[in-house]
C-alpha positions in Angstrom: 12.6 -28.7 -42.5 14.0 -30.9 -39.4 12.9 -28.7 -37.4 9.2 -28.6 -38.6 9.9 -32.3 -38.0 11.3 -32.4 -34.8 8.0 -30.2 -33.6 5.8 -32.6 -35.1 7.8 -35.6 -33.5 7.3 -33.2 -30.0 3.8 -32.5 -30.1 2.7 -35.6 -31.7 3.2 -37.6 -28.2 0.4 -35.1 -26.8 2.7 -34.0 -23.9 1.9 -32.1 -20.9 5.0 -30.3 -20.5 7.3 -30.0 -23.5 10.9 -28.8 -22.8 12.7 -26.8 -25.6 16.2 -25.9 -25.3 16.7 -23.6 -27.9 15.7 -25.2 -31.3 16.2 -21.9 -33.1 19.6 -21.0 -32.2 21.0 -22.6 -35.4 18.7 -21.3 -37.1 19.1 -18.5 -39.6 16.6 -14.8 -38.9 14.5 -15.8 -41.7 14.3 -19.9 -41.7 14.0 -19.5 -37.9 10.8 -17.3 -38.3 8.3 -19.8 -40.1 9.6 -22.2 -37.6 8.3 -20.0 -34.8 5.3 -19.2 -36.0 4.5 -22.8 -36.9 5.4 -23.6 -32.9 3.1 -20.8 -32.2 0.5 -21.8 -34.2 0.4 -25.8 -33.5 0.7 -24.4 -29.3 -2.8 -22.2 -30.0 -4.4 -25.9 -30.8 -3.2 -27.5 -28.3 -2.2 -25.3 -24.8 0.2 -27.3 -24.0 2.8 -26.2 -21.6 6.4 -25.4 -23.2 9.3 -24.4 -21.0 11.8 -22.6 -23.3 15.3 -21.9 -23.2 16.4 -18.9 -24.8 19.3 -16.1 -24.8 17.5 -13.9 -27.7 15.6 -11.8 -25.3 13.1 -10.6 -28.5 12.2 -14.3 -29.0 11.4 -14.8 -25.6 8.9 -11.8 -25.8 7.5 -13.1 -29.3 6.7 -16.5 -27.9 6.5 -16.3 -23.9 3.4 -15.7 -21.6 5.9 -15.2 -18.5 9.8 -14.6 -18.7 11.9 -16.3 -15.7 15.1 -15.1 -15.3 17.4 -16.8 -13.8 21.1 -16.1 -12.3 24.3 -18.2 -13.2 25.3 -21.8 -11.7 23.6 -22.3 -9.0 20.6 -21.2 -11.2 18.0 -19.4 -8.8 15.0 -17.6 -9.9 15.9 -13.4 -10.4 12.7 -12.1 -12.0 9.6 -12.8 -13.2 7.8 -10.9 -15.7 4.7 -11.4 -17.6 4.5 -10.5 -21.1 1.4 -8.1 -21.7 1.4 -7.1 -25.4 -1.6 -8.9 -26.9 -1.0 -12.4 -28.8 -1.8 -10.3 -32.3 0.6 -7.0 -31.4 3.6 -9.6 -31.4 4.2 -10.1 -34.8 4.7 -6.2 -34.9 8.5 -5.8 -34.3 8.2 -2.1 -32.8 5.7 -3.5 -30.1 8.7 -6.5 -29.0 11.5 -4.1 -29.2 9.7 -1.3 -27.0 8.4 -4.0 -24.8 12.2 -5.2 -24.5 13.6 -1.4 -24.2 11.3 -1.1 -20.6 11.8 -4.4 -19.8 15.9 -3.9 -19.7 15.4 0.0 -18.0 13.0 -1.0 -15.2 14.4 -3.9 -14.3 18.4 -3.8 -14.4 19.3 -7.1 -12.5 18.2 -8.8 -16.0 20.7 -7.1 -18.1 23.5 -8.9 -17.1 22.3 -12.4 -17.3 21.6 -11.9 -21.1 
């Protein structure tokens, strides 16, 4: 429930940019779910811009329109990759774990930064 509230708090300033360092990661599999979807959900209202911080490569799929890798201290930009599964395939856990399965074989500089 604080997180629910903590998004409401977020986008209730209207921001441009909205930085999240990952909420989830205390977050249990399925309280961390809703939680996402309700992010998902209040962003499709709004378009606002989120830069997200994650290490769970699937929830960077889910949610992201563009993935930005980027290598240890000093951080410098490795990849960039734009997520092409449709907004409505995402929820479908086969289509994020292929989509993650040829992201990690055709690009090998990523897999050690994750």
């Amino acid at each position: 429930m604080s997180r629910r509230a903590a998004l409401a708090r977020a986008f209730a300033i209207n921001p441009d940019l909205l930085l999240m360092d990952e909420p989830f990661v205390s977050l249990d599999a399925p309280t961390a779910r809703p939680v996402r979807e309700l992010l998902i959900k209040v962003w499709q209202q709004r378009k606002h811009t989120i830069l997200f911080v994650t290490h769970d490569l699937r929830e960077a799929i889910k949610l992201a329109d563009t993935l930005l890798f980027l290598s240890p201290a000093p951080a410098t930009l490795v990849d960039t990759i734009t997520v092409d599964i449709p907004r409505q395939q995402r929820s479908d856990d086969q289509s994020i774990e292929s989509f993650r399965q040829n992201l990690l074989s055709e690009y090998s500089g990523i897999k050690g930064l994750l």
